[in-house]
C-alpha positions as CSV (number, residue, x, y, z in Angstrom):
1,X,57.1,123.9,52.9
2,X,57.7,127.1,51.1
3,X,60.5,128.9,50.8
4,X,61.6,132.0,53.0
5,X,61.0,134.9,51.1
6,X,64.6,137.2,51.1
7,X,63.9,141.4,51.6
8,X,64.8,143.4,48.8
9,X,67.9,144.4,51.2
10,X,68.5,140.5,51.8
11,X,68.5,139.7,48.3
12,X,71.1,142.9,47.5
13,X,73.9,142.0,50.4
14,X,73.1,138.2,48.5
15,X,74.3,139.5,45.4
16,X,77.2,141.8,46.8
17,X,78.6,138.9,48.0
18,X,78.3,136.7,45.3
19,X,79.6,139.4,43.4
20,X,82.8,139.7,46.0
21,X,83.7,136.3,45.7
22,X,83.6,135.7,41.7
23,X,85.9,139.4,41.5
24,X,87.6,138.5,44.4
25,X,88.8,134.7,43.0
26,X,89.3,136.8,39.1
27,X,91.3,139.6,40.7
28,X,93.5,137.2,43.6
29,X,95.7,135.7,40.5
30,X,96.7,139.4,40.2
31,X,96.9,140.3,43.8
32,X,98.9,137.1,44.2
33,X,101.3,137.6,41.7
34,X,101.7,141.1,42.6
35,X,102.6,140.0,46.0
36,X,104.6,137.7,45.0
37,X,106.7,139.6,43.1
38,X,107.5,142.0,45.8
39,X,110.7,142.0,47.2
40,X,111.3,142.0,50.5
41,X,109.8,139.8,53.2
42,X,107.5,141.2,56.4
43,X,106.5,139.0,60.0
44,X,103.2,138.6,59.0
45,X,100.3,138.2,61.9
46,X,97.7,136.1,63.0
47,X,94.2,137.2,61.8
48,X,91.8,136.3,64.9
49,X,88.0,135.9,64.1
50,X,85.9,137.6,67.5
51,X,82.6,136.5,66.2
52,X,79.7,136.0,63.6
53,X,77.4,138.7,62.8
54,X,73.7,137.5,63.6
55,X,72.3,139.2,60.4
56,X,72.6,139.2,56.5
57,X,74.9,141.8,57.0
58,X,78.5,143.4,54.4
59,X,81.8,142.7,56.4
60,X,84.7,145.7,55.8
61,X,88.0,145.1,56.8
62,X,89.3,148.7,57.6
63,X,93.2,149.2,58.2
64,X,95.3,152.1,59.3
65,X,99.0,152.9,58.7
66,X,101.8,155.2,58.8
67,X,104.3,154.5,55.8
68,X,107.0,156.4,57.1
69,X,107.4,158.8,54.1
70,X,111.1,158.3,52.6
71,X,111.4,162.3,53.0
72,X,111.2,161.9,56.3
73,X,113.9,159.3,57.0
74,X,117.0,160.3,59.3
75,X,120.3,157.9,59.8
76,X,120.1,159.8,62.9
77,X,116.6,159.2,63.8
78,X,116.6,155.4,63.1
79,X,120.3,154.4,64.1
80,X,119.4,150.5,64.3
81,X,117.6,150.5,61.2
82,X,118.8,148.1,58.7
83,X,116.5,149.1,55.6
84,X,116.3,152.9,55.4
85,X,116.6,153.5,51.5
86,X,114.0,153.8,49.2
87,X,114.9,150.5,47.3
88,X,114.8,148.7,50.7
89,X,111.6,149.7,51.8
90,X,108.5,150.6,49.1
91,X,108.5,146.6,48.2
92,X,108.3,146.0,52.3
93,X,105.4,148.5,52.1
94,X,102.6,147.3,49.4
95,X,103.5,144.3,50.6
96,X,102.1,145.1,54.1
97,X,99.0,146.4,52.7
98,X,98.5,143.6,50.0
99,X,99.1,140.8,52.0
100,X,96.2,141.5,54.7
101,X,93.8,143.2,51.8
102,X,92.0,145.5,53.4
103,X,88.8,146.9,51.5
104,X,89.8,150.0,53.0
105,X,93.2,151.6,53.8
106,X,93.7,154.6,55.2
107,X,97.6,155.3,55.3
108,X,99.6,158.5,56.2
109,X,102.9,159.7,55.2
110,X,102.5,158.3,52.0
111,X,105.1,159.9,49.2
112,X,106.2,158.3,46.0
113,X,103.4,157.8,44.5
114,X,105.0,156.9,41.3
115,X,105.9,153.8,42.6
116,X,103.1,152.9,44.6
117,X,100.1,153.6,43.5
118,X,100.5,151.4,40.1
119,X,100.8,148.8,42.7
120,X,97.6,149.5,44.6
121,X,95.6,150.0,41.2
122,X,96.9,146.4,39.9
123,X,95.3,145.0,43.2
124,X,91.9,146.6,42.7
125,X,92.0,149.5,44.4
126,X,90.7,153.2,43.9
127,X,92.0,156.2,45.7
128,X,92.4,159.6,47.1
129,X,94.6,161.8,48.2
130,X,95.9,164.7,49.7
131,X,98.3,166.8,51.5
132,X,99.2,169.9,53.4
133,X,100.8,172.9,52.1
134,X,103.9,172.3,50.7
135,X,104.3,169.1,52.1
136,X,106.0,166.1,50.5
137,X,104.0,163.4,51.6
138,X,100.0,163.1,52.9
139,X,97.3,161.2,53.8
140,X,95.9,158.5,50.9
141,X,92.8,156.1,51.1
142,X,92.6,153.2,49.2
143,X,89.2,151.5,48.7
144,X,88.2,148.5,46.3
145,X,86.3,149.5,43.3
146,X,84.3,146.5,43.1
147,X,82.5,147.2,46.1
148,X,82.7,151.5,46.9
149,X,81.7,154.4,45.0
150,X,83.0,157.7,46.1
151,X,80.0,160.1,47.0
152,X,81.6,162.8,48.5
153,X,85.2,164.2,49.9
154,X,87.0,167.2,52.0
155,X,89.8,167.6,52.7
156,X,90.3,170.0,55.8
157,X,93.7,172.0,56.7
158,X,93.9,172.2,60.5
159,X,95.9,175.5,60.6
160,X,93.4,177.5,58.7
161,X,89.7,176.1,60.8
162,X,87.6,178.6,62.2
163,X,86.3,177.1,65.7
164,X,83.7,179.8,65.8
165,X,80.7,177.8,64.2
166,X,81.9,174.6,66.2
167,X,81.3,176.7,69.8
168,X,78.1,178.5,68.8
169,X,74.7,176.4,70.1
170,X,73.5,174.3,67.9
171,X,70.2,173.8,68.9
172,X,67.1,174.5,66.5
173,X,66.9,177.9,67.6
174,X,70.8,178.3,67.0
175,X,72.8,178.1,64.5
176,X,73.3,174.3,63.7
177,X,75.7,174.3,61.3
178,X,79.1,175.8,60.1
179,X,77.3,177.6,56.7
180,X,74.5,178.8,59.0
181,X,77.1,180.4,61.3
182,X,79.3,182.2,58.9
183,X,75.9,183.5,57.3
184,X,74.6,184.7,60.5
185,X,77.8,186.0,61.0
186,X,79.4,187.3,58.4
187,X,81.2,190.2,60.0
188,X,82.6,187.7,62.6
189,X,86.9,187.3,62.7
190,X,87.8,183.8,62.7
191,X,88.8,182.1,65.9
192,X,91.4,179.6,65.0
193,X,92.3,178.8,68.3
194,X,95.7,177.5,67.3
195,X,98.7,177.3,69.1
196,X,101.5,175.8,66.0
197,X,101.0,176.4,62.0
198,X,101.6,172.7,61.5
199,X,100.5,171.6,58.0
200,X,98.8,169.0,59.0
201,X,95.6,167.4,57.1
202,X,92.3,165.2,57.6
203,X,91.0,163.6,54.6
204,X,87.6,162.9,54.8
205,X,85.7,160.7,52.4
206,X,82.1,159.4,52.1
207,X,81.5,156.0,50.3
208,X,78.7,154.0,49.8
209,X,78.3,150.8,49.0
210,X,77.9,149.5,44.9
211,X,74.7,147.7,46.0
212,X,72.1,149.2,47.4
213,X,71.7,152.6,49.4
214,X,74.4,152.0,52.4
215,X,77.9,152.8,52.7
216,X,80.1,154.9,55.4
217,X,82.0,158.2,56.0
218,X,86.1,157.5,56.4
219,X,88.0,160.0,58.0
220,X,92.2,159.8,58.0
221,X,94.3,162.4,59.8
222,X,98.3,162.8,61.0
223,X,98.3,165.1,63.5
224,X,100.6,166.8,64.7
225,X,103.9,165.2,66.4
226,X,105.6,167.2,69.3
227,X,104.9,165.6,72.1
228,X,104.8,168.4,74.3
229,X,101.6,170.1,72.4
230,X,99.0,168.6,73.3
231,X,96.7,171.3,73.3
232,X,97.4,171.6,69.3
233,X,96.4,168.1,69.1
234,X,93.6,167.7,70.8
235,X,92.4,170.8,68.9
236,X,93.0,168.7,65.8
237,X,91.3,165.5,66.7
238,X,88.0,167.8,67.8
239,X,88.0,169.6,64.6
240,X,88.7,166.2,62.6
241,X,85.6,164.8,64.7
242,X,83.3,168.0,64.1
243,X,84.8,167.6,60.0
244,X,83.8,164.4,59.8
245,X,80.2,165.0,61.1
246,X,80.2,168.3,58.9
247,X,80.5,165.9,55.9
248,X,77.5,163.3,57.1
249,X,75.0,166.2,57.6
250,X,76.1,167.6,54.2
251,X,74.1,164.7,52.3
252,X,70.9,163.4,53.7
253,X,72.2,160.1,52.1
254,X,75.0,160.1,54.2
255,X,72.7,160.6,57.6
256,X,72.3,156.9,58.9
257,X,76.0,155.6,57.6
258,X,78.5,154.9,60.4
259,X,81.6,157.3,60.5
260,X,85.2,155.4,60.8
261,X,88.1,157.6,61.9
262,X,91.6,155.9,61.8
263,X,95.1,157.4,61.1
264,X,98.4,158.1,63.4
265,X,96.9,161.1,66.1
266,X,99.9,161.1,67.4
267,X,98.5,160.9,71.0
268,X,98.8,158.2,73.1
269,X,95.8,156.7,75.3
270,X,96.8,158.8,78.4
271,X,96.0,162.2,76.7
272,X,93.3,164.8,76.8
273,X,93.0,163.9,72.9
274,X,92.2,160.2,73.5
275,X,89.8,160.7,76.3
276,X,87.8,163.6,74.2
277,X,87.3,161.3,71.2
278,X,86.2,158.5,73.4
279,X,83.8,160.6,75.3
280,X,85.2,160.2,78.3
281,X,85.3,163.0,80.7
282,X,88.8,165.1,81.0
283,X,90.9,164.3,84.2
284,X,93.2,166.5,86.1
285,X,96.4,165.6,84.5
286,X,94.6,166.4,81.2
287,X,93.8,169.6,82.4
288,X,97.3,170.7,83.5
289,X,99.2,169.1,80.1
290,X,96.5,171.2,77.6
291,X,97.4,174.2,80.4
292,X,101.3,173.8,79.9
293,X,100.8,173.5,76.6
294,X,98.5,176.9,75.9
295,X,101.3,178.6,74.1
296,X,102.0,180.6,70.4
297,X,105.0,179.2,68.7
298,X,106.7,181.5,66.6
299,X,105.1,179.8,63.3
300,X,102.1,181.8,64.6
301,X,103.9,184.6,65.9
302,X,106.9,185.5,64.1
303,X,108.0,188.4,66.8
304,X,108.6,185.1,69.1
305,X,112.5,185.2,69.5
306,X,114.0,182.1,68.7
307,X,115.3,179.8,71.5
308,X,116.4,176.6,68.5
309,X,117.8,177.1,65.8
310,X,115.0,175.9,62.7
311,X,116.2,174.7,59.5
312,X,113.5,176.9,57.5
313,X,113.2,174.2,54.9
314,X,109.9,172.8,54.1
315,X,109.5,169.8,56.5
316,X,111.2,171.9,59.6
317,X,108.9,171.0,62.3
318,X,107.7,167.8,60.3
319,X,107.3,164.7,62.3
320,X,110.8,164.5,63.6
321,X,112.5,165.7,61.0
322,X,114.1,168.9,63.5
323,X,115.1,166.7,66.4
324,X,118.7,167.2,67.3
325,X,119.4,163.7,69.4
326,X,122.8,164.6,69.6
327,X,122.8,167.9,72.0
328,X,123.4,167.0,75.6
329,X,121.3,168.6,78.5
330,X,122.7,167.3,81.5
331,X,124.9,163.9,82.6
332,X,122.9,160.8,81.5
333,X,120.2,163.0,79.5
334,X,119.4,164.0,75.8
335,X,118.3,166.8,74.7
336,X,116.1,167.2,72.2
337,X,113.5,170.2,71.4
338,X,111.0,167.0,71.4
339,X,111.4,167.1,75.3
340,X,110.5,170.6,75.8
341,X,108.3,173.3,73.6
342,X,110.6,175.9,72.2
343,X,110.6,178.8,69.9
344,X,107.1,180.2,71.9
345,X,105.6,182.3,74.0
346,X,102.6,181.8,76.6
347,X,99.4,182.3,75.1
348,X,97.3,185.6,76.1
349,X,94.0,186.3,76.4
350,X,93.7,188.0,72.6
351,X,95.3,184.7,71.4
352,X,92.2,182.9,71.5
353,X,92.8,179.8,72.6
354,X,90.1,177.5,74.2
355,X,89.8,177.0,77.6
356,X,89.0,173.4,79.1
357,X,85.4,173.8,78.5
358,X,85.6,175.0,74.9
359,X,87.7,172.2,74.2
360,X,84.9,170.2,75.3
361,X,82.5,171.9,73.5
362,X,84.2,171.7,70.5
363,X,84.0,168.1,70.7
364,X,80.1,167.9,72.1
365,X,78.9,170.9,70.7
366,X,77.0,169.7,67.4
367,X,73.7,168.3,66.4
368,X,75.0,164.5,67.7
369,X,77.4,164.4,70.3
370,X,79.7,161.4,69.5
371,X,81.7,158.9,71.8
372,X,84.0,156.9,69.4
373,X,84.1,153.1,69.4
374,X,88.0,152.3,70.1
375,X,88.6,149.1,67.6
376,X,91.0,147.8,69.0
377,X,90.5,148.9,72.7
378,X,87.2,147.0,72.1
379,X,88.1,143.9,70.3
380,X,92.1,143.3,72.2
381,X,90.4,142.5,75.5
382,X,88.9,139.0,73.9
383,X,91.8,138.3,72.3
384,X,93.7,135.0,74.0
385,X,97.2,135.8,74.4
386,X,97.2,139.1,74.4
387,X,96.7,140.5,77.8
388,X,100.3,141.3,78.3
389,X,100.6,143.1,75.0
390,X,98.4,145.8,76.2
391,X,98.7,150.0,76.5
392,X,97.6,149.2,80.3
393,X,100.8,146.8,81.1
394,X,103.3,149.5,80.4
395,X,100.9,152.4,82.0
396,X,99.6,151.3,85.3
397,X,98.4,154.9,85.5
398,X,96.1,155.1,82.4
399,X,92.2,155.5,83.1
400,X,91.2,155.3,79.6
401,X,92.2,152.7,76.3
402,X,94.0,150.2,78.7
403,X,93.4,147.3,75.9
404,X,95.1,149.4,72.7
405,X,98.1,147.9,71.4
406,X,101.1,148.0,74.2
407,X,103.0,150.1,70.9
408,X,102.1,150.8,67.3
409,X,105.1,152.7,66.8
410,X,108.4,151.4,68.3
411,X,112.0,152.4,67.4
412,X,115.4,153.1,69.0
413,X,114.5,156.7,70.4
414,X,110.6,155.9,71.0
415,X,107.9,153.3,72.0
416,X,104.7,154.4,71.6
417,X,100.9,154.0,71.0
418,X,99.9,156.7,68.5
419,X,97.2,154.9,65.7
420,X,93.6,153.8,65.9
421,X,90.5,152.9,64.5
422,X,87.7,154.7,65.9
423,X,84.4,153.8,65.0
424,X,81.0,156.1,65.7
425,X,77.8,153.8,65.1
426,X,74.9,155.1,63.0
427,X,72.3,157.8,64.9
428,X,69.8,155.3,65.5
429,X,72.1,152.7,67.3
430,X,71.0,153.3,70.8
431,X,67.3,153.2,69.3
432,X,68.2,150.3,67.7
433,X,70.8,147.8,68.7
434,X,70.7,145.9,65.3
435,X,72.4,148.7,63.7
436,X,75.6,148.9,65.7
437,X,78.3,148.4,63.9
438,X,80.1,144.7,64.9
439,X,83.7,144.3,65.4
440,X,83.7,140.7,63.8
441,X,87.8,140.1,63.3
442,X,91.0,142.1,64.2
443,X,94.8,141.8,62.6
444,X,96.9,140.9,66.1
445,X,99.4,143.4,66.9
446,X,103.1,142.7,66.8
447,X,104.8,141.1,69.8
448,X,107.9,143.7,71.2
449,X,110.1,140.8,71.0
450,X,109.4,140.9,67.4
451,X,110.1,144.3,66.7
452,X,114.1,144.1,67.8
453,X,116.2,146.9,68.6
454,X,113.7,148.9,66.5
455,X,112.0,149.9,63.5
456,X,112.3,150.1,60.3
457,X,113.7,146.7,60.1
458,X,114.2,143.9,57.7
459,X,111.9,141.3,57.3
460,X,109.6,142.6,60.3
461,X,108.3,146.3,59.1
462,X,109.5,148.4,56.1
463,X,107.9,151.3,59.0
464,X,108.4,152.8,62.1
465,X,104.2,152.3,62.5
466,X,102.9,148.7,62.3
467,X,99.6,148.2,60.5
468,X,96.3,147.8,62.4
469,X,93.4,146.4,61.2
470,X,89.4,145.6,62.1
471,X,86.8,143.8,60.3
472,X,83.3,144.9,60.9
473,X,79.5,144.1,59.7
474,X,77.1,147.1,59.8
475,X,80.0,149.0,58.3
């Protein structure tokens, strides 16, 4: 009987992987010893296989993390903490990364390079990074040169985005994109829309694969922190959304590649943020936190009188980093400027910030209206054991992302859900199925009996994020 002939594509992905294997077993000697050297144990996690892809298909494993950039540690912020120095921690950290080798990290807060990144390069891995204006940390991707070449990147600074060419129509008779807009338009002011000058970042990367013609955008972000505006960040996730197509419609390579979004957004499931990514429609308490919320702090306004006191320094306002925990409000209650919005004024008309609808429309307004894949709200729900570690046991009130991880950040002052992995299948996935990207294993999350009185601790988490991570074929 003759053989099966193999497609040209078949007989590529073959090779990849035979490739993969001989660089992964030259490399893992390296990788090994690298590890091993490393001071500074972590609770390592189970690493739970969902299923097998039904196709001669690549297979990513994609994580996300926030590294807790030294700069940003506090005494007063992480009382319980028993590794806050520098010495303590970076061994904790490319250890957390190495020891569940992803072939793609995206990580946030990432400062001292120096000491990293010789690290990440030792194991295999390329990168990129960047940062927002005068900033002492940022966003970095790592990716494994054996297997990714780096097409494209952006990186896009929230504070300064025009929203005009994401709310015109985008229709063939419009204006489609964001060139064509300021073209058509070129008299037009800029509509930022923005409530906070934050410094916050996206970075934005488009890789494709070292065999053959297929590969993926990767889009990381840290939005912004307070939780009390959540306008500012949902204004950030749609403009990290819109980026992130911006970049696949930039290449006609790039057009069929799924798009994979992951980083610390800062918003838990229950917000307007969280249900706009997902496609989901906005519910009333959505409504009335982006309405509370539709203010100009004085970062935008500087004729805003002053209500704190700021530090002026670069990282006032930076994730944390201007929380006063010990000012008392009222018998049994702390006061913090985390618990109200201070320093601003309510938003007027000539502000111009988006109403409910043109929040919508910033997220549905383009060429392909997206609704993100939640990794782990996707893959947690067929994972034994885990249906009381869930979002949706601590929130009975939550509509949407009930199965995300109960925290992935968790420390004395806050326990929270704040990081994901969205994924956005390629355009022709509801056309055809076979090209919908496959959630195939995820990293389990950690247990809150694990995690103490809090994080950064010892021999858990040299972080106050944990680490998630997918594997997926399509990808």
């Amino acid at each position: 009987m003759p053989g099966r002939e193999l497609s040209e594509e078949a007989k590529a992905l073959s090779a990849l992987r035979k490739q993969k294997r001989a660089e992964a077993a030259a490399t893992s000697n390296t990788a090994a010893a690298s590890t091993t050297n490393l001071k500074g144990n972590i609770l390592t996690r189970e690493w739970v296989s969902l299923k097998q892809p039904t196709a001669v298909t690549l297979r990513i494993k994609i994580m996300t993390w926030n590294m807790l950039a030294q700069t940003l540690v506090r005494r007063e912020l992480f009382p319980n903490s028993d590794c806050l120095k520098s010495g303590q921690r970076e061994h904790m950290l490319t250890r957390e990364v190495l020891t569940y080798d992803p072939d793609i990290a995206c990580l946030q807060e990432v400062d001292r390079l120096e000491k990293h990144l010789p690290v990440f390069e030792a194991a295999g891995y390329a990168h990129e990074y960047a940062s927002g204006p005068r900033k002492r940390h940022g966003c970095l991707i790592l990716y494994k040169e054996r297997m990714f070449k780096k097409l494209s990147e952006k990186t896009v600074f929230y504070d300064d985005v025009d929203l005009n060419p994401y709310l015109a129509d985008p229709s063939p008779n419009g204006h489609g994109s964001s060139d064509n807009f300021v073209r058509d338009h070129p008299q037009q002011a800029p509509r930022i829309g923005s409530s906070f000058k934050t410094k916050n970042i996206t970075l934005i990367l488009a890789l494709g694969d070292l065999v053959g013609a297929g590969g993926r955008i990767v889009a990381t972000t840290h939005a912004f922190w307070h939780p009390k505006y959540k306008y500012e960040r949902a204004r950030q996730a749609g403009i990290l959304l819109r980026s992130a197509l911006d970049l696949q419609e930039s290449d006609t390579r790039f057009s069929s590649w799924p798009i994979f979004i992951s980083g610390d957004l800062n918003t838990e499931p229950n917000e307007a943020a969280y249900a706009l990514l997902t496609g989901n429609p906005l519910l009333p308490h959505h409504m009335t936190s982006l309405q509370d919320s539709r203010v100009i702090h004085l970062s935008r306004d500087p004729s805003v009188a002053a209500t704190y006191p700021t530090t002026g320094s670069p990282e006032d306002e930076d994730e944390g980093a201007a929380i006063d925990i010990n000012t008392s409000a009222s018998p049994g209650e702390q006061k913090d400027p985390d618990r109200v919005i201070t320093n601003a004024r309510p938003a007027l008309p000539e502000d111009g910030l988006l109403s409910d609808a043109e929040m919508v429309r910033l997220y549905e307004g383009g060429k392909r209206k997206l609704r993100l894949r939640s990794g782990y709200d996707e893959s947690l729900a067929e994972v034994p054991g885990e249906h009381n570690n869930l979002y949706g046991v601590r929130d009975l009130t939550v509509t949407y992302g009930k199965n995300e991880p109960m925290y992935t950040s968790f420390t004395h002052f806050w326990h929270l859900t704040l990081d994901y992995i969205f994924i956005a299948d390629p355009i022709d996935a509801e056309d055809n199925p076979q090209s919908r990207v496959s959630i195939v294993g995820v990293l389990r999350p950690h247990k809150k009996k694990d995690l103490g009185d809090g994080l950064p601790k010892r021999g858990v988490c040299g972080s106050d994020h944990v680490a998630l991570m997918i594997e997926v074929s399509n990808g």
